[in-house]
Residue frames relative to the residue before (quaternion, step in Angstrom):
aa qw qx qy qz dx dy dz
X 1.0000 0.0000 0.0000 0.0000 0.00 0.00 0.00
X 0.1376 -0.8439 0.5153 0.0576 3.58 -0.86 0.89
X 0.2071 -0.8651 0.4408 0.1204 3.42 -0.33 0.97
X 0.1443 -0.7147 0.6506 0.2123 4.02 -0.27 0.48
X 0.1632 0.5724 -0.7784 -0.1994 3.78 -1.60 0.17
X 0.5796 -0.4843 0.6088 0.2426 3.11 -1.88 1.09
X 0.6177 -0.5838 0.4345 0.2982 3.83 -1.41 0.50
X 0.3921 -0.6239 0.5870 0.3354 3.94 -0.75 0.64
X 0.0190 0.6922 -0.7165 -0.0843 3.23 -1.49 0.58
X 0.6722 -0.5239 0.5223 -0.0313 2.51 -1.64 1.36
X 0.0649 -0.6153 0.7674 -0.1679 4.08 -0.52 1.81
X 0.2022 -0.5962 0.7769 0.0011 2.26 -2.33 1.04
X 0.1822 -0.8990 0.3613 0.1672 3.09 0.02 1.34
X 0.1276 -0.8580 0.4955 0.0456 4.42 -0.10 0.37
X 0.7331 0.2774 -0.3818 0.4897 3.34 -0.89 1.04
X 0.9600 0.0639 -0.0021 0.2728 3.12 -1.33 -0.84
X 0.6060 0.5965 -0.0372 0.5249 2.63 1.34 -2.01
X 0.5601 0.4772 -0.3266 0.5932 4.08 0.67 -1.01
X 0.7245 0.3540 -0.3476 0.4784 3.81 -0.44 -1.32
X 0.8643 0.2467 -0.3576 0.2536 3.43 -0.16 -0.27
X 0.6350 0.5012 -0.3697 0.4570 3.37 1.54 -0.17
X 0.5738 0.6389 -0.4445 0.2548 3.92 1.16 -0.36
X 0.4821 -0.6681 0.4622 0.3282 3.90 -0.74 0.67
X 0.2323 -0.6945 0.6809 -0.0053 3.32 -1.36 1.80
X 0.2385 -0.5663 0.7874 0.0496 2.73 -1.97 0.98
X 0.6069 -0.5336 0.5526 0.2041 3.40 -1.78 1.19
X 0.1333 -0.7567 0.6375 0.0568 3.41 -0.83 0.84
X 0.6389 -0.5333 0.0662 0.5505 3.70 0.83 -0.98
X 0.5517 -0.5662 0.5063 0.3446 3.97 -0.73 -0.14
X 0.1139 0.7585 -0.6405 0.0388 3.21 -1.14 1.13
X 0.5280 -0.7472 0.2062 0.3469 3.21 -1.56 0.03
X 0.4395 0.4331 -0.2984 0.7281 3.52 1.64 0.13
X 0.6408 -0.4795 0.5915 0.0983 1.97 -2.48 0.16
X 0.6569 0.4575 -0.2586 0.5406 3.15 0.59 -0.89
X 0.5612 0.4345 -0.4806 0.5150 4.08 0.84 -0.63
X 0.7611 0.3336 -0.3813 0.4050 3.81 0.06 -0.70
X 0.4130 0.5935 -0.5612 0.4029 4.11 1.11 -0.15
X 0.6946 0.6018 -0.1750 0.3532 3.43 0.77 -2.26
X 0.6790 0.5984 -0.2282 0.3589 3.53 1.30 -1.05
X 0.6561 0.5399 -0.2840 0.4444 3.15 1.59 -0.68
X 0.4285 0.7198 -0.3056 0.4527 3.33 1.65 -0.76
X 0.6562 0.6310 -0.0946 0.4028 3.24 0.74 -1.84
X 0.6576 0.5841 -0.1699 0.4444 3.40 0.98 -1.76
X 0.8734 0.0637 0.2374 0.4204 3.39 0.93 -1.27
X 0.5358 -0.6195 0.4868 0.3036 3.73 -0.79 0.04
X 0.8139 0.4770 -0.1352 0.3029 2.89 0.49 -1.35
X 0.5017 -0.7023 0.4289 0.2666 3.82 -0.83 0.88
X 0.2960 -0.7629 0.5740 -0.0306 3.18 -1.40 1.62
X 0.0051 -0.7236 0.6765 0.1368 3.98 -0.07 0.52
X 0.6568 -0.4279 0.5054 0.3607 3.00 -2.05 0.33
X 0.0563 0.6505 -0.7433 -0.1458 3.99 -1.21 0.41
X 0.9081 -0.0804 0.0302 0.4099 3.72 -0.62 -0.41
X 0.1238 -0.7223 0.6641 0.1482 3.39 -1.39 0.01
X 0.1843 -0.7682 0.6100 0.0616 3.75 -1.35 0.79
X 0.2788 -0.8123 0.5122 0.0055 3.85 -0.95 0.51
X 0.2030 0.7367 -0.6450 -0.0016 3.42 -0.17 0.94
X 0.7653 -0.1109 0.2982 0.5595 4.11 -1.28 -0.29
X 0.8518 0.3606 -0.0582 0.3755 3.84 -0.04 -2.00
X 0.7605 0.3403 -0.0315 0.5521 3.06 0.59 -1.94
X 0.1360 0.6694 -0.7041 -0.1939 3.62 -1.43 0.59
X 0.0182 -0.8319 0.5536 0.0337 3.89 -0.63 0.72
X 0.1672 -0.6724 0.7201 0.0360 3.33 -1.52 1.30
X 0.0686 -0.7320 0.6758 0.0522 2.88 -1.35 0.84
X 0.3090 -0.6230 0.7143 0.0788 3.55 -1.65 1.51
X 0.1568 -0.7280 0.6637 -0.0701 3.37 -1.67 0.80
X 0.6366 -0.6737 0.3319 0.1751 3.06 -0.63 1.61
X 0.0609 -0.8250 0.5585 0.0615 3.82 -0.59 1.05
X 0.6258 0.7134 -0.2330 0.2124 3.60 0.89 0.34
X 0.5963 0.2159 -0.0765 0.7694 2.47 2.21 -0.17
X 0.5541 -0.6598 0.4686 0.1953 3.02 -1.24 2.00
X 0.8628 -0.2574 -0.0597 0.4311 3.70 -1.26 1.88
X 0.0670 0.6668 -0.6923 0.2674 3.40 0.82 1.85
X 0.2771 -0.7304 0.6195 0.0768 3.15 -1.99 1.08
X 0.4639 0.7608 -0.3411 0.2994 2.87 1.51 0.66
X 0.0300 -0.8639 0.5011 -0.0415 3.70 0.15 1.34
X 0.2283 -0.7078 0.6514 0.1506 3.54 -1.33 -0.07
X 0.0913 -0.7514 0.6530 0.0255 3.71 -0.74 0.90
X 0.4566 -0.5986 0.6547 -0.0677 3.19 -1.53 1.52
X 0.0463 -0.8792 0.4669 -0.0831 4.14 0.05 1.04
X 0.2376 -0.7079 0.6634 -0.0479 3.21 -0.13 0.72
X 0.1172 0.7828 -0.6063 0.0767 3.34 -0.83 1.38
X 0.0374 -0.8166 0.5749 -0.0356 3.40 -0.06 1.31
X 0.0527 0.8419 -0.5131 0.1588 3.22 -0.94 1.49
X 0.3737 -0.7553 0.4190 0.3381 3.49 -0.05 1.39
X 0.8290 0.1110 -0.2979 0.4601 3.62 -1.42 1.42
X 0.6669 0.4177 -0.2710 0.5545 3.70 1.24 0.10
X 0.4947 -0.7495 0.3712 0.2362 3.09 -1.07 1.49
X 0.4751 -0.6361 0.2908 0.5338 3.90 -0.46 0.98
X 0.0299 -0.7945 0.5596 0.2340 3.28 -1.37 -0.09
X 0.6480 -0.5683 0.4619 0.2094 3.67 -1.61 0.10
X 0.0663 0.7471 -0.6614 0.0019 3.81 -0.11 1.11
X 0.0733 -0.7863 0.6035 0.1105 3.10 -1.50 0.64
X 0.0404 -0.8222 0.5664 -0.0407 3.33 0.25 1.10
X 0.4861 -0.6622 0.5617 0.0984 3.85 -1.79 0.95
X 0.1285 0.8459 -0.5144 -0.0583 3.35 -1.17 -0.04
X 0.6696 0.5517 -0.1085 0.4853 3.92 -0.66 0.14
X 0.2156 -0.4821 0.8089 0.2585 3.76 -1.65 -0.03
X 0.5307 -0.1581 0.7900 0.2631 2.21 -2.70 -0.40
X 0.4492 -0.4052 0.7856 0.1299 1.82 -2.75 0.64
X 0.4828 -0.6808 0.4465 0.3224 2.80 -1.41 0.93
X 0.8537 0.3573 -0.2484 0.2861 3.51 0.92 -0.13
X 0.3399 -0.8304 0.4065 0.1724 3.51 -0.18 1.49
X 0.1730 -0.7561 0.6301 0.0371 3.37 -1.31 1.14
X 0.7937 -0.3309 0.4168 0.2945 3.38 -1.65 0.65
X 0.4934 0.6408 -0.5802 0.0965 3.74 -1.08 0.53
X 0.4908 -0.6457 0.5254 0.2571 3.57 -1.10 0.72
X 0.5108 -0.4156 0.6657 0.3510 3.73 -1.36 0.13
X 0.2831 0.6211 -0.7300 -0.0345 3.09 -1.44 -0.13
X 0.7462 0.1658 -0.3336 0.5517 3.46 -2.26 0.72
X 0.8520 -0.3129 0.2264 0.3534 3.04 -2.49 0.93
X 0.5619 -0.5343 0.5860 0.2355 3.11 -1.40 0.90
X 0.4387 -0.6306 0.5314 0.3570 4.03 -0.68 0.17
X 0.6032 0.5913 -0.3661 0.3905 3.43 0.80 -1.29
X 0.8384 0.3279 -0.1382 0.4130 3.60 1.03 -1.25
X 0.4954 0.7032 -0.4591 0.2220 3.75 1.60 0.08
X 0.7212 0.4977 -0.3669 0.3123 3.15 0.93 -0.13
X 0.6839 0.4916 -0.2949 0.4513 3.26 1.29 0.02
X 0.4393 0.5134 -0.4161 0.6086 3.08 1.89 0.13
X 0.7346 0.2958 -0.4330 0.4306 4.09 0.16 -0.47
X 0.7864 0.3002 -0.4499 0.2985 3.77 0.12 0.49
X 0.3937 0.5442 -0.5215 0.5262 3.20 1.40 0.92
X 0.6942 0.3974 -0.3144 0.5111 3.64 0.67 -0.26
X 0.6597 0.4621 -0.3406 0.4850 3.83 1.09 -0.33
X 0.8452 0.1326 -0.3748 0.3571 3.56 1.14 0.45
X 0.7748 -0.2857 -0.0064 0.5639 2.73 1.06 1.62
X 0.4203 0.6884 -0.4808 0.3440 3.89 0.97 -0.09
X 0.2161 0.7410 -0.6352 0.0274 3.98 -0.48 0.57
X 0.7548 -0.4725 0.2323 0.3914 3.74 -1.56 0.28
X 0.5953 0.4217 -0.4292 0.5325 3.75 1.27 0.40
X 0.6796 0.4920 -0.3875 0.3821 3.40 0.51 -0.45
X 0.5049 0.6367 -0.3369 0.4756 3.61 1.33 -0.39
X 0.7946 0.3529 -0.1966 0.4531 3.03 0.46 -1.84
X 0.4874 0.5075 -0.5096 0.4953 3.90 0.98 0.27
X 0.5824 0.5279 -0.4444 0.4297 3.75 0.32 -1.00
X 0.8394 0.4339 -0.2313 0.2317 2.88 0.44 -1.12
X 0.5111 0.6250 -0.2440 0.5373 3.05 1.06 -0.57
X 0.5995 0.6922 -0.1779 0.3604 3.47 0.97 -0.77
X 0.7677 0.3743 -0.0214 0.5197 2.51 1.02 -1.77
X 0.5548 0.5582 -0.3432 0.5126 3.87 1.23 -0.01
């Protein structure tokens, strides 16, 4: 009996599918969100955008992916641990290298450091005219 196998090839999977299969390490545990957004800031220079998000019952997890470096696999994930009688909590967990080569990108939208002090100016009633009066005001 002769047997033939045909050659494995070798995928690189990209998007969605990648962020959620690459292997995470625990960085640390917090109790918000926003502290573990701010943490990534903290962690690093370099700019993270949102790429995907997954949903089970317990566990909700977003994962950001480095934009500073041309086809870095380097990603951070944001856990949500929802556990019944246990207060939720905040894993950040790492993944990936750089690229060695770093490209150009701008920030853009609310700064993390400042989102929480932007959402309770807007939860008692603070919106983008009422600012820009204060302000004015106050000049």
């Amino acid at each position: 009996m002769e047997y033939e196998f045909e050659e494995a090839i070798e995928t690189s999977q990209t998007g969605d599918r990648a962020a959620i299969t690459h292997a995470y390490s625990t960085v640390s545990v917090f109790d918000t969100f926003n502290a573990a957004r701010t943490a990534i800031i903290d962690q690093s220079d370099n700019i993270y955008t949102y790429e995907t998000r997954y949903e089970t019952d317990r566990i909700l997890a977003r994962v950001y992916r480095c934009r500073s470096h041309e086809r870095s696999e380097h990603r951070f994930k944001v856990k949500e641990l929802r556990y019944q009688g246990v207060p939720t909590t905040y894993q950040l967990e790492d993944s990936g290298q750089h690229d060695a080569i770093g490209i150009s990108v701008q920030r853009r939208g609310i700064k993390p450091l400042l989102v929480e002090e932007i959402d309770s100016l807007l939860r008692v009633g603070w919106g983008s005219s009422t600012a820009s009066v204060y302000s004015v005001a106050q000049i």
